[in-house]
C-alpha positions as CSV (number, residue, x, y, z in Angstrom):
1,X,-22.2,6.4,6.5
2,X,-24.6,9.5,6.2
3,X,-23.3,12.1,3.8
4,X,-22.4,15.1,6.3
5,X,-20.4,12.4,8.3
6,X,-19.4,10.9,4.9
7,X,-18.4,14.7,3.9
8,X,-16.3,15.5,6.4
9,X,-14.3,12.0,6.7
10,X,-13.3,12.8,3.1
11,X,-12.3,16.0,3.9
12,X,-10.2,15.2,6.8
13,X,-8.8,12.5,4.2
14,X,-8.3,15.0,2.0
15,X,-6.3,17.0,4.3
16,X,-4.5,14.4,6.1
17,X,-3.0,13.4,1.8
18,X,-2.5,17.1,1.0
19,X,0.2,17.6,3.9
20,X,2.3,14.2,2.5
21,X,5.6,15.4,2.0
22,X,7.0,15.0,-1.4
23,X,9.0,11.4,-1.7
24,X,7.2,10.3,1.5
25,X,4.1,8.1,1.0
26,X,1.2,6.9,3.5
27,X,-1.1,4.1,3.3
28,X,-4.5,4.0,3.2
29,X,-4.4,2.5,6.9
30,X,-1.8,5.3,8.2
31,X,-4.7,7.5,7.1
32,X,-7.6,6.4,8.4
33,X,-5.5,5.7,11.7
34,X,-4.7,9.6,11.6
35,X,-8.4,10.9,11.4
36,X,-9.3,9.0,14.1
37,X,-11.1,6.1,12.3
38,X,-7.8,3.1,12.3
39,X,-11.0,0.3,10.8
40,X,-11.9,2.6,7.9
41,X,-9.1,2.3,5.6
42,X,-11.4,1.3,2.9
43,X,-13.4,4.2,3.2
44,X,-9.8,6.2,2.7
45,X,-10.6,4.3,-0.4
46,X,-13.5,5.5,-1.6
47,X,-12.4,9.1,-0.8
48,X,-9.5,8.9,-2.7
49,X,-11.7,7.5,-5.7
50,X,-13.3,11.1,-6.1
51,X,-10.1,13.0,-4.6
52,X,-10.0,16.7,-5.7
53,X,-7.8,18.1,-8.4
54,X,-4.1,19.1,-6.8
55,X,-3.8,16.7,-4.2
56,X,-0.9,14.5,-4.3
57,X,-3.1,10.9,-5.0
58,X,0.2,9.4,-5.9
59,X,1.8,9.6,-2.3
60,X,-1.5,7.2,-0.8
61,X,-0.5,3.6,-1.1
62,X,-1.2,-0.2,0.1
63,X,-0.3,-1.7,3.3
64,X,3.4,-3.1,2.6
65,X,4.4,0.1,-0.2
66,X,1.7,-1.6,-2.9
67,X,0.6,0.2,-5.6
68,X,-3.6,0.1,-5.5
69,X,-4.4,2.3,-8.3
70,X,-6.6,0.6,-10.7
71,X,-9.4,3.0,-11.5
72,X,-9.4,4.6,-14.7
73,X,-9.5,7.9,-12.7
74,X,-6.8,8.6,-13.0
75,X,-5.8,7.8,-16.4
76,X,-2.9,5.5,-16.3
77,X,-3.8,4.4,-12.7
78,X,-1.1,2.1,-11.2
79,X,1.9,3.1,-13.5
80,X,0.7,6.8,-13.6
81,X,1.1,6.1,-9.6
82,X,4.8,4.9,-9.8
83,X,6.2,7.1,-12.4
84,X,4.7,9.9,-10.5
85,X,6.5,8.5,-6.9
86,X,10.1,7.7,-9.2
87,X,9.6,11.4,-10.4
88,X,9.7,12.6,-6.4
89,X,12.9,10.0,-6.2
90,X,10.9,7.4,-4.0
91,X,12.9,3.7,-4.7
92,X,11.0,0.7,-5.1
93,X,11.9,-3.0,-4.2
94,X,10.3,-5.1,-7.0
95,X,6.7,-3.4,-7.3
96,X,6.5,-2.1,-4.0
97,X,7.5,1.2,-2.5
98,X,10.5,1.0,-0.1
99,X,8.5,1.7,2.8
100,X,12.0,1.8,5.2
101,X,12.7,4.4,2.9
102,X,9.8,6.1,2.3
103,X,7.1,5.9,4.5
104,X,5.9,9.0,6.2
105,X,5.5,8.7,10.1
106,X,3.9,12.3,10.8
107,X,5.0,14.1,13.9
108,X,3.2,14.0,16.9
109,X,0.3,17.0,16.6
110,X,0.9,16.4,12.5
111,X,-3.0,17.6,12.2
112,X,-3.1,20.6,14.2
113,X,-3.0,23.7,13.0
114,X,-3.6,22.2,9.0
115,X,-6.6,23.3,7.3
C-alpha cells in the first residue's frame, strides 16, 4: 500500500474506532468491512499498532470477542485491554468478550457526517 493510500486507510480506521461507543467493542474485521476494505482486517492491524493518543484502542478486538493485544505499545497490552473493557462494564465469557453482549453493530449511514 503506498503511503497517501496507506494514510488515509488509517485515518478512516482511526475514525471508524474513535466513534465506538463506550462498553461496545468492534473487531478488527467489522472495521475494515466499515471503510470499505472487508479483506484488510490485518491492515486495521497495523493501524492500530501506531494509533493516536485518545482513541479508545481497547474497544478493537479479535474475530469471536478475543483479546489481540500483544505489543508492548501499549504497556500492559492484553490485560491493559480487558481491565480497560471491565472498567466500561463489558462481561467476558472465559477470555473472550461477550460479543451477544457487546458487539457494536453501527447504524446504517454510521460514517456519515463523522469527521
Amino acid at each position: 500500500m503506498e503511503n497517501s493510500r496507506k494514510a488515509s486507510f488509517f485515518k478512516q480506521v482511526y475514525r471508524v474506532v474513535g466513534a465506538i461507543p463506550p462498553a461496545r467493542v468492534l473487531t478488527y474485521g467489522q472495521i475494515a468491512a466499515l471503510v470499505g476494505a472487508p479483506y484488510l482486517a490485518r491492515q486495521v492491524g497495523w493501524a492500530m499498532h501506531s494509533c493516536p493518543l485518545g482513541l479508545p484502542w481497547h474497544r478493537v478486538v479479535g474475530a469471536g470477542g478475543r483479546l489481540l493485544t500483544r505489543s508492548p505499545n501499549p504497556p500492559g497490552g492484553s490485560l491493559q485491554q480487558r481491565q480497560l473493557l471491565e472498567q466500561e462494564g463489558v462481561l467476558f465469557a472465559g477470555e473472550r468478550v461477550d460479543m451477544s453482549r457487546h458487539q457494536f453493530i453501527p447504524p446504517r449511514g454510521f460514517l456519515k457526517n463523522r469527521k
